[in-house]
C-alpha positions as CSV (number, residue, x, y, z in Angstrom):
1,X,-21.9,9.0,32.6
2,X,-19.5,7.0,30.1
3,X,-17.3,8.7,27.8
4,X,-14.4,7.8,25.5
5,X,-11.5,10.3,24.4
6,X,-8.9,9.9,21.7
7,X,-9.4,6.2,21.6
8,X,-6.8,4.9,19.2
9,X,-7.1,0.5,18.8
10,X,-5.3,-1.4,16.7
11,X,-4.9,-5.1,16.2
12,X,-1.0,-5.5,16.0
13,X,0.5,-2.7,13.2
14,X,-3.1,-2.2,11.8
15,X,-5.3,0.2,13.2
16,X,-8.8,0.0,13.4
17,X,-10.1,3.0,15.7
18,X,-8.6,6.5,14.7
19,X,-9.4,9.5,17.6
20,X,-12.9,7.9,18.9
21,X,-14.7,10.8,20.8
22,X,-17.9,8.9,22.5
23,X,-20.6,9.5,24.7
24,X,-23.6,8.1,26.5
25,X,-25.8,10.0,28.9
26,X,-27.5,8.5,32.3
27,X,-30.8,6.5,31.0
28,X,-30.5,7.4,27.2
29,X,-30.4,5.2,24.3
30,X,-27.4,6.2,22.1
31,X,-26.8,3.8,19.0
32,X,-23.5,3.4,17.1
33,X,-24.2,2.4,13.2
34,X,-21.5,1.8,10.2
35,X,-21.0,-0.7,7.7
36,X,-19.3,-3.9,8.8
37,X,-15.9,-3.9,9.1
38,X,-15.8,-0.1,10.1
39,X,-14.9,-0.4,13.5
40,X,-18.1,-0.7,15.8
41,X,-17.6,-3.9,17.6
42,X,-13.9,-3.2,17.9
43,X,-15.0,0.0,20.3
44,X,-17.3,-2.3,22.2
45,X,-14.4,-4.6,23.1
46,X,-12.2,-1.4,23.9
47,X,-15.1,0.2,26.3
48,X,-15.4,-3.4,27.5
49,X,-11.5,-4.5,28.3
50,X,-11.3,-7.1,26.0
51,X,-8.9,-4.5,23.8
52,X,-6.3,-2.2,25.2
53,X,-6.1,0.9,22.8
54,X,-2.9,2.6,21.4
55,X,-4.0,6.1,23.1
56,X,-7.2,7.8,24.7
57,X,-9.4,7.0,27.5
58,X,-12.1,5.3,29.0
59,X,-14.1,6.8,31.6
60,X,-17.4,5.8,34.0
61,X,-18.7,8.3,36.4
62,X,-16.1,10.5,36.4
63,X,-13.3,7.2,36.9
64,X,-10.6,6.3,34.5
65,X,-11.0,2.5,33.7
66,X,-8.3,2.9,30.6
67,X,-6.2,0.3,32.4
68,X,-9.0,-1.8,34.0
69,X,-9.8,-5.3,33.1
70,X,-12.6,-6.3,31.7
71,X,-14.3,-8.0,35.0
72,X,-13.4,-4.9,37.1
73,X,-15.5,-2.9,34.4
74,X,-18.5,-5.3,34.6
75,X,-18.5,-4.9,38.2
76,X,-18.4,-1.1,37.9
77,X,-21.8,-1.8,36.2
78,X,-21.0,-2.2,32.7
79,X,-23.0,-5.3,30.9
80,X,-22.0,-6.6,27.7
81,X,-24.0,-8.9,25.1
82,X,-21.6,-9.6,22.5
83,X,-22.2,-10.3,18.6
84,X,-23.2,-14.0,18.5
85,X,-24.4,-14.0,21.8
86,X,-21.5,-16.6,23.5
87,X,-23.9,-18.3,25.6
88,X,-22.8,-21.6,27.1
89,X,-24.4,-24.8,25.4
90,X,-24.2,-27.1,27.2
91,X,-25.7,-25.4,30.5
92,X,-29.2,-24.7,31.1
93,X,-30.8,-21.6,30.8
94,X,-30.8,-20.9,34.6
95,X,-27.2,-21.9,34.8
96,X,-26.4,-19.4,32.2
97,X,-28.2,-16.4,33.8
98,X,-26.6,-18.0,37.3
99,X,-23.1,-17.1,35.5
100,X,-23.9,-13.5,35.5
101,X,-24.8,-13.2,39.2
102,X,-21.6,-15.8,39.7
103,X,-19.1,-13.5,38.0
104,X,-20.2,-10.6,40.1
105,X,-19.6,-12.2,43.4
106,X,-23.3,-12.9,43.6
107,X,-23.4,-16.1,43.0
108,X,-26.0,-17.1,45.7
109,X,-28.7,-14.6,45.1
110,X,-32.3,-15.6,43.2
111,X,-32.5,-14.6,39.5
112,X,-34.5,-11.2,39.8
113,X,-38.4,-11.7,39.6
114,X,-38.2,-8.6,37.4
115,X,-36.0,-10.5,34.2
116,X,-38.6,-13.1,33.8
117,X,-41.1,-10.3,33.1
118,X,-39.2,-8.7,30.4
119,X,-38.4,-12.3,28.9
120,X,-41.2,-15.0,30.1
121,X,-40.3,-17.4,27.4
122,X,-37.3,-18.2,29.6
123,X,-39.0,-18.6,32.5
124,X,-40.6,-21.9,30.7
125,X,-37.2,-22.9,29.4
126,X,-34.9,-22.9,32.6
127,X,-34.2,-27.0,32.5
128,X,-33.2,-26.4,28.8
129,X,-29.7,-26.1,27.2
130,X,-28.9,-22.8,25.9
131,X,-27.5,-25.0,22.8
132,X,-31.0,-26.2,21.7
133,X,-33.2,-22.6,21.9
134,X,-33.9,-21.2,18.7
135,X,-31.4,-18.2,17.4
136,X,-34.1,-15.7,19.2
137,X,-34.3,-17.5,22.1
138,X,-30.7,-17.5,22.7
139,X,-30.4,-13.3,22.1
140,X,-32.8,-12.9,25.0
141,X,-31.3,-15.2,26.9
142,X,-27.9,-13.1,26.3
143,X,-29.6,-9.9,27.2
144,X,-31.3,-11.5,30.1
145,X,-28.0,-12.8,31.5
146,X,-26.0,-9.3,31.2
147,X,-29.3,-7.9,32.8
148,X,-29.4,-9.8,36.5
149,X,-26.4,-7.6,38.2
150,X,-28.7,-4.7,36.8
151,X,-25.7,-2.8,34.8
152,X,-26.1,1.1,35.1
153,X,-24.8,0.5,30.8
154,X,-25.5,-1.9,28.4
155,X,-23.5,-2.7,25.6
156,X,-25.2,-4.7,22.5
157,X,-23.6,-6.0,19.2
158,X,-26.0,-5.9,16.6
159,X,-29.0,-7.7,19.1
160,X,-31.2,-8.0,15.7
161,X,-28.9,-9.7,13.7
162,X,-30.3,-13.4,12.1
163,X,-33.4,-12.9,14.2
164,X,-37.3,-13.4,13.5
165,X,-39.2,-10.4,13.2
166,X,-42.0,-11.0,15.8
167,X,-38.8,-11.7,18.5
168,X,-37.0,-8.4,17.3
169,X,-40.0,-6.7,18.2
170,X,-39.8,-8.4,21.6
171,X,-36.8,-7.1,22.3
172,X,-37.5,-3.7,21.0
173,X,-40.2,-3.6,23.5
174,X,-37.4,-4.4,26.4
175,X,-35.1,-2.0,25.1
176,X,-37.8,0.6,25.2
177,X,-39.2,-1.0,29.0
178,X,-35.4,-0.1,30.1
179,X,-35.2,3.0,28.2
180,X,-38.9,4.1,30.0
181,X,-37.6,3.2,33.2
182,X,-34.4,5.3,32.9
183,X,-31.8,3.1,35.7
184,X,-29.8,1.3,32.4
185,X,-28.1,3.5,29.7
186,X,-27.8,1.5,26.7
187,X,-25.1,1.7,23.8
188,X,-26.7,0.0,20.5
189,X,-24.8,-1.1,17.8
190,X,-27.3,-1.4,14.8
191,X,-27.5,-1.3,11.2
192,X,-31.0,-1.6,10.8
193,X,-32.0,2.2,10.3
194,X,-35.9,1.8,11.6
195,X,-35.0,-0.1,14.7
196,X,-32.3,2.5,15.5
197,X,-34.8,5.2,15.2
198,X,-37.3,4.2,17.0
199,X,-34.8,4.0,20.6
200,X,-32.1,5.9,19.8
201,X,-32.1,9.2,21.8
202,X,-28.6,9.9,19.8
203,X,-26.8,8.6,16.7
204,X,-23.1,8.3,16.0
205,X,-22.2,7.1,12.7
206,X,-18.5,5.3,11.9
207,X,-16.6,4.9,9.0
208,X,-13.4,3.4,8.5
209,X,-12.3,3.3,11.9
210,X,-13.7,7.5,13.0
211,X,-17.0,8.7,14.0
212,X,-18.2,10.6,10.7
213,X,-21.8,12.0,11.5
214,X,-23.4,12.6,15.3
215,X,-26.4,13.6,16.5
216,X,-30.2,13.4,17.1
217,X,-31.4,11.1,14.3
218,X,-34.3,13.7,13.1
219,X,-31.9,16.5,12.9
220,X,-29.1,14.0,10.4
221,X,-30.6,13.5,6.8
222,X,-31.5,10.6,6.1
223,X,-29.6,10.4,2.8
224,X,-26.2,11.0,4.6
225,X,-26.9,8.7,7.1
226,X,-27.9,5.6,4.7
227,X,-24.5,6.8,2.5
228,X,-23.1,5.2,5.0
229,X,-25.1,2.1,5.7
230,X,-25.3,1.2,2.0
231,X,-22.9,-1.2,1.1
């Protein structure tokens, strides 16, 4: 389905991503883990458009999008929920999922029934500014948001970081709702090593800028993959 080959990135004379070989299948989980600093949310911006690498490529379905822009990706299907969520303050809730359907051309349609079901705490928040919800609050509203175009992939940046345990478990339980109902592939970038296991249908592990371990997380040992999660 999505696949990345050679991928070489580098802000200005330093480079960050060395030979990237990446893959994520039709409705599988695949999660992407590394120390910070390693590269992981630099290959999210490259598979997104918001970096144009060195070398390699970038392709969905079989189409090069190596010299696509990031908007012409997202309506290929590709949603993105970056690290620190970027939602917009000062609009409400609904305006912010609105932006979603606006920036694909949709900007008429109803919110689908179906993204209050995986997040009903929104549904009783729509009239209030995305600036004022709690740091939970605003992750689902993120997710929610790259959700309404229904993206065939799903990119998230670290979608547990500086949240409360009893909403990481809600969005576990919509990660594994999407991953159950097979139409959205989802690349994870995680450090937390339980959370990863319990969705991930594959692992790739980075360091210093290359993919260093791959592979079905029960068949990796455990004490290679936390070598390089341990800081």
């Amino acid at each position: 389905m999505f696949e990345t080959r050679g991928l070489n990135v580098s802000y200005g004379d330093s480079q960050v991503l060395w030979d990237v070989d990446f893959s994520v299948s039709a409705g599988r989980v695949v999660c992407l883990m590394g120390r910070n600093g390693v590269g992981k949310t630099t290959l999210l911006k490259s598979i997104m458009g918001l970096l144009k690498p060195r070398s390699g490529t970038v392709t969905f379905y079989n189409e090069s999008l190596t010299n696509l822009p990031s908007d012409q990706r997202a309506k290929r299907g590709i949603g993105y929920v970056p690290q620190g969520r970027d939602i917009f303050p000062d609009m409400t809730v609904l305006e912010n999922l609105r932006i979603g359907l606006i920036a694909h051309g949709q900007g008429k349609a109803p919110i689908p029934d179906d993204i209050y079901e995986l997040f009903p705490v929104l549904r009783t928040m729509l009239d209030r500014k995305g600036g004022v919800l709690s740091g939970g609050q605003q992750q689902q509203l993120a997710i929610a948001r790259a959700l309404v175009t229904r993206p065939s992939l799903l990119l998230l940046d670290e979608p547990t970081e500086g949240i409360q345990p009893s909403v990481i478990l809600e969005i576990e339980a919509v990660l594994q709702r999407l991953k159950t109902d097979g139409s959205t592939a989802i690349l994870l970038v995680e450090q937390y090593l339980d959370f990863a296991s319990r969705l991930a249908d594959y692992v790739y592990v980075m360091d210093q800028g290359r993919v260093v371990l791959e592979g079905q997380l029960e068949a990796l040992q455990d004490a290679d993959v936390k070598r390089y999660l341990a800081f």
